[in-house]
C-alpha positions as CSV (number, residue, x, y, z in Angstrom):
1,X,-47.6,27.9,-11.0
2,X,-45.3,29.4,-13.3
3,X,-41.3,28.4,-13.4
4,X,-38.5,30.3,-15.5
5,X,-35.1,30.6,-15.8
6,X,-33.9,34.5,-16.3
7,X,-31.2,35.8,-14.2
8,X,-30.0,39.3,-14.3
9,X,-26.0,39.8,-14.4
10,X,-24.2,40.3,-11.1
11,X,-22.5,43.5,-10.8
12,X,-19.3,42.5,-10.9
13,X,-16.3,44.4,-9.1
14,X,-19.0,47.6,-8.7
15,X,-17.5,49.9,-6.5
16,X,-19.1,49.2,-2.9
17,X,-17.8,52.8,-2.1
18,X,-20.7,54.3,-4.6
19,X,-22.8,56.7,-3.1
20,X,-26.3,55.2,-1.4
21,X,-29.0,55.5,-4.3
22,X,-31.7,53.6,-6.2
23,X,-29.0,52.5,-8.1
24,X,-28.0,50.3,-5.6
25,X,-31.1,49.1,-5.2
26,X,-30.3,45.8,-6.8
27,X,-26.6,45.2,-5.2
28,X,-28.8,45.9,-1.6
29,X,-31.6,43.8,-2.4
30,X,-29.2,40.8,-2.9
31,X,-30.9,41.0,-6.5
32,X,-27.3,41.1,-8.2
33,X,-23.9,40.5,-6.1
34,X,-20.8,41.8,-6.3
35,X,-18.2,39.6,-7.8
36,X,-17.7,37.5,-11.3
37,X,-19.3,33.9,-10.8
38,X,-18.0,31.1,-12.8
39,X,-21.4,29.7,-13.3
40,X,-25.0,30.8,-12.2
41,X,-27.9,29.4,-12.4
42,X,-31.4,30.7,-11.3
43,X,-35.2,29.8,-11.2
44,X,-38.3,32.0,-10.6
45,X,-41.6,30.5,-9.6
46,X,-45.0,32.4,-9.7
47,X,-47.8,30.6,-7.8
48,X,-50.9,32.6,-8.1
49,X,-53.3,31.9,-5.0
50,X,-56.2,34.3,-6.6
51,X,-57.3,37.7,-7.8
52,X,-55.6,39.2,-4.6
53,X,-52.6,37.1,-4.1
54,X,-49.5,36.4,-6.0
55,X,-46.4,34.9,-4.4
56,X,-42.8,35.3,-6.4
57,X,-39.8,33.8,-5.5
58,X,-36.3,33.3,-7.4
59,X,-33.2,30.4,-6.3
60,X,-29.8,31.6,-8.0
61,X,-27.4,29.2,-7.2
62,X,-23.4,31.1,-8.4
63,X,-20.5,29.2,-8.4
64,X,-16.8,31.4,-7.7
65,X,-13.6,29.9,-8.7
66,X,-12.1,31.6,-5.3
67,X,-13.3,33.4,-2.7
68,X,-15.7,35.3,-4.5
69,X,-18.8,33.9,-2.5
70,X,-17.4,34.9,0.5
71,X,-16.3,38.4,-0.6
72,X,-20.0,39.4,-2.5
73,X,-21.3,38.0,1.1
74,X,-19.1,40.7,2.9
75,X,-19.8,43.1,0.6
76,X,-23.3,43.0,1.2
77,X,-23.0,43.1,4.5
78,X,-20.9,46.4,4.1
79,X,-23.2,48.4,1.3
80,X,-26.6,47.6,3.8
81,X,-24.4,48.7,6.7
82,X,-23.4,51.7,5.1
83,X,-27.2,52.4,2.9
84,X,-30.0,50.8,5.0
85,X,-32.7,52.9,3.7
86,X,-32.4,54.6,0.0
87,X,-35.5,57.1,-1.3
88,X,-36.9,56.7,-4.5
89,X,-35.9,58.8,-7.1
90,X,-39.4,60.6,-8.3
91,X,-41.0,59.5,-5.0
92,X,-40.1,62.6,-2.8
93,X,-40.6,61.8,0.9
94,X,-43.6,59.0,-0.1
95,X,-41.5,56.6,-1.1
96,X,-38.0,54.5,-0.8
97,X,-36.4,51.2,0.5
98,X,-35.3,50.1,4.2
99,X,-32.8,46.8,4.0
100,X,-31.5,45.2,7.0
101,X,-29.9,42.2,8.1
102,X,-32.0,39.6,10.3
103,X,-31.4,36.7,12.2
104,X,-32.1,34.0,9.9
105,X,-31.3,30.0,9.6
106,X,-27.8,29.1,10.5
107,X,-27.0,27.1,6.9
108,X,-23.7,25.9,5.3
109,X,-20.8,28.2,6.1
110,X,-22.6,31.1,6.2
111,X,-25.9,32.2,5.8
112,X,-27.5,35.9,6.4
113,X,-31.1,37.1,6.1
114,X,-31.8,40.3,3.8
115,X,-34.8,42.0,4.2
116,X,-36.2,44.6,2.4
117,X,-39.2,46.6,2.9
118,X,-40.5,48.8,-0.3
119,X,-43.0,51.7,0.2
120,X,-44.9,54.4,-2.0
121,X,-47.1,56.4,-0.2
122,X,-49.0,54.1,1.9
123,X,-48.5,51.2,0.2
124,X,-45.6,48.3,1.7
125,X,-44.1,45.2,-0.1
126,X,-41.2,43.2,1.1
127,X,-38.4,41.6,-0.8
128,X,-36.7,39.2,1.4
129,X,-33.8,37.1,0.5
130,X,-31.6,34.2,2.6
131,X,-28.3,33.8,1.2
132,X,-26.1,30.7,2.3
133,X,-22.5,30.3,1.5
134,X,-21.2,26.9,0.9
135,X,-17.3,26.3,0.2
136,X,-17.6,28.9,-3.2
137,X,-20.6,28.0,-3.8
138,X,-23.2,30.9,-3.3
139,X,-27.4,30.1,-3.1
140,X,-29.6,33.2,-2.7
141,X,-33.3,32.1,-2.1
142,X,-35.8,35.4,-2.3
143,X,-39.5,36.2,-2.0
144,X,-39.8,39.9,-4.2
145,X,-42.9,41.6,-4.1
146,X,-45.0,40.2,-1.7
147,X,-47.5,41.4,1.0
148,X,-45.7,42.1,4.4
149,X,-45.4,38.1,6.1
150,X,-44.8,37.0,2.5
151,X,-41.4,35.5,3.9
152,X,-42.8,32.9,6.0
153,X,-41.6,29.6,4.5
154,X,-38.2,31.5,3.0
155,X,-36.3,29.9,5.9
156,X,-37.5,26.3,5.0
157,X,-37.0,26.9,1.6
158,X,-33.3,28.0,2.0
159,X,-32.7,24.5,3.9
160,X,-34.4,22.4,1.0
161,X,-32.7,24.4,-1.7
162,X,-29.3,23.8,0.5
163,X,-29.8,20.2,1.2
164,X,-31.1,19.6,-2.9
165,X,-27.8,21.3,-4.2
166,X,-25.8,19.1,-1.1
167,X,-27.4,15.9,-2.3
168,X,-26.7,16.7,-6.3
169,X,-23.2,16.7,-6.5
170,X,-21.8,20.2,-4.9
């Protein structure tokens, strides 16, 4: 088991109006959010169950100063609405991104499940995230990478990371 603390930069006030490509990838993905958090803060564990199997999953907690959690929530909600699937550039036809919104756990006040399904050629690997809003607080739990059912215990991980950052001082 591995854990680090790297975080790329949100995307700030990126235009949710840009046209649906790879570029987006990240803003879809729930990778980086749209909006200016006051603070962030973000860990990545690796636990490597063998030669075949390697589970990855990040916790980015951001705190806004206004509405700014509920806004990047909103505008994620609008850019997968609007780009649910975006090809690969260099792929062709074998390759691309499908992101959708799932039911997920009902946490804090507001929660939404993202998931993402990557392919090349014959080959699938999901990225699923659960992102719960809480007053302006903002904590995005994701599994990246992983064999398809590689999101099976994101729900009960959302609800411990919640109920940690409720019981440490939010």
């Amino acid at each position: 088991m591995q854990i680090a603390t790297v975080m790329p930069p949100d995307a700030g006030d990126q235009d949710v109006a840009a046209p649906c490509s790879d570029r987006m990838v990240p803003l879809l993905s729930a990778t980086r959010l749209t909006g200016t958090p006051s603070a962030m803060a973000a860990a990545t564990l690796s636990y490597d169950a063998g030669p075949d199997g390697l589970w990855v999953g990040n916790e980015v907690l951001r705190t806004y100063a206004d509405d700014g959690a509920r806004r990047a929530m909103a505008d994620l909600r609008t850019l997968i609405g609007r780009c649910p699937a975006v090809a690969s550039s260099g792929q062709g036809d074998d390759g691309g991104y499908r992101f959708a919104l799932e039911p997920g756990p009902r946490l804090g006040d507001d929660s939404v499940h993202v998931s993402c399904r990557m392919t090349s050629g014959t080959d699938t690997l999901e990225c699923d995230s659960i992102l719960v809003r809480a007053g302006t607080t903002l904590l995005v739990v994701q599994e990246q990478g992983n064999e398809p059912g590689g999101d099976t215990y994101l729900d009960q991980l959302a609800e411990a990371a919640l109920h940690r950052y409720q019981t440490t001082g939010s």
